[in-house]
N, C-alpha and C positions, 0 to 999 in steps of 0.2 A: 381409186374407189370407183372403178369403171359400172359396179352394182348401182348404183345411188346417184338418182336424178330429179331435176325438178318436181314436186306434186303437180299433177292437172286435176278436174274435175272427176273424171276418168276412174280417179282411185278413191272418190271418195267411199263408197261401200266398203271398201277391203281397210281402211286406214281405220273406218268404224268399227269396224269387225275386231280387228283388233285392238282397241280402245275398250271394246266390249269386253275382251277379255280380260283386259287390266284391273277394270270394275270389276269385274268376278271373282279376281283374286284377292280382291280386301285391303292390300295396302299398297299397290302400286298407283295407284292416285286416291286423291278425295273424293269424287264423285263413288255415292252409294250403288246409284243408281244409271243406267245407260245413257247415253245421252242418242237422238233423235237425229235422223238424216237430216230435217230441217235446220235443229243447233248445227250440225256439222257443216249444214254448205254455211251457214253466218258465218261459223270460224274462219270456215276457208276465208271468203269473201271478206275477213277482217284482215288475213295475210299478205301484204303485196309481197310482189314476189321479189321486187325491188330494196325493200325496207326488211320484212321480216318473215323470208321464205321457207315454203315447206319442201322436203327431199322424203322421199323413198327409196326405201332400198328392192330391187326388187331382181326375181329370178325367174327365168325365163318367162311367161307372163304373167306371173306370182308376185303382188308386194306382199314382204314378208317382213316388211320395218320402215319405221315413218322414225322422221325430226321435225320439228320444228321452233326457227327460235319465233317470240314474243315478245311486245314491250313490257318492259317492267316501271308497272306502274306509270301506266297509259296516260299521255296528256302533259305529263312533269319534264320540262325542256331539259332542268339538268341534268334527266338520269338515260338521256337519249344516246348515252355510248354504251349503256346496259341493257343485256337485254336476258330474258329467261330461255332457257334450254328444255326441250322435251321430246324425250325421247321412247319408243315401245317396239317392242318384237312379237312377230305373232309365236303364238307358247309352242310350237311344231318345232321351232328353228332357234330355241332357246341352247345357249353354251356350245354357240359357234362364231363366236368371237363378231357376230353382227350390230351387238349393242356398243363394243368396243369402237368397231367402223364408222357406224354413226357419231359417238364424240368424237373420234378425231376429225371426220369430215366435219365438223360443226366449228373445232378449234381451228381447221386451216380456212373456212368460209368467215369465220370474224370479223377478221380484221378487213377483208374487203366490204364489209355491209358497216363500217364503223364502228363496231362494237370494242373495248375496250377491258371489257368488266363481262362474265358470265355466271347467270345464277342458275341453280338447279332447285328446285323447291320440292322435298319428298316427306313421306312420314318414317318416324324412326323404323318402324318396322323390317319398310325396304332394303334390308341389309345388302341385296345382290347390284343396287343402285349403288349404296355407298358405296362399296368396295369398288365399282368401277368408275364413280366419281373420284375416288382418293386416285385409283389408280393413273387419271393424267391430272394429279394435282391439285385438284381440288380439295377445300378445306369448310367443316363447319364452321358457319359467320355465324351463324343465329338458331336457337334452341326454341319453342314457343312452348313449353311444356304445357301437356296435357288439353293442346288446345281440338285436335278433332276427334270425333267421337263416331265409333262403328262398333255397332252392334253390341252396343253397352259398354264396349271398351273405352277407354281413354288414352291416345298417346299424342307423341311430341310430332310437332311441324317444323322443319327442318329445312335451312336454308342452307345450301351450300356454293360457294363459289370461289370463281379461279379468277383473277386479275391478269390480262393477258401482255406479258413483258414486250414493252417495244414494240407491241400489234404482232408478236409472233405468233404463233401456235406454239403451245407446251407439247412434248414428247412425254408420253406416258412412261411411269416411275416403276421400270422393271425392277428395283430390290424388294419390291413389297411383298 
């Protein structure tokens, strides 16, 4: 994955830019609304890069996709082998296998950052999410029905995750 390197500061505009556009599309995250350069360096600044690092993917001086994992449910000691996955493509460079590179780069960095257990957290809508979460193995764990609401709508939140055998990285499920 010689594309996809550590986040610096450097990229945070472009990682928002694309973030922006996730919002825009209505069901690739929950956020309604954009979130602010200022939220964005927090995030960053909330990432070490030790514990719970961000990568981009990027091409020639272009990031054109971000990762990063999270703790999942920040503060609780026992869930410190867990961690949340998140991942986005700017919509230019959509269905070139770039969303696929970031999970597996994510499944073979686990195990070295501790992680044990990965969650994915989407709304049902995002169907091009599931199909690439099932595609290395991942499985809905949890259903929240009808719990976020866009633009009058009502649908389900959606946890999914993959348990990582022996601290391996799972190879993604080509009969699908």
């Amino acid at each position: 994955m010689n594309n996809i390197r550590p986040m610096n500061e450097s990229d945070l505009a472009a990682i928002n830019e694309i973030y922006k556009q996730a919002v825009a599309m209505k069901f690739s995250t929950a956020h309604t609304v954009p979130i602010s350069m200022d939220e964005r360096r927090e995030w960053f600044a909330e990432h070490n890069p030790d514990a719970y690092p961000v990568f981009v993917w990027q091409e020639g001086d272009q990031v054109i996709g971000w990762l990063s994992f999270s703790p999942y449910r920040k503060g609780r000691a026992a869930l410190q082998s867990t961690a949340e996955i998140s991942y986005y493509v700017h919509k230019q460079h959509y269905r070139r296998g770039i969303g696929s590179g970031l999970v597996e780069f994510a499944l073979s960095k686990a195990p070295g950052l501790g992680f044990k257990t990965l969650i994915a957290i989407l709304l049902e809508p995002n169907t091009a999410s599931i199909v690439l979460l099932k595609k290395f193995g991942f499985e809905l764990w949890g259903d929240l029905p009808l719990v976020a609401e866009i633009e009058g709508g009502e649908y389900n939140h959606q946890y999914y995750g993959l348990r990582i055998k022996n601290n391996e990285s799972q190879k993604p499920n080509t009969y699908e």
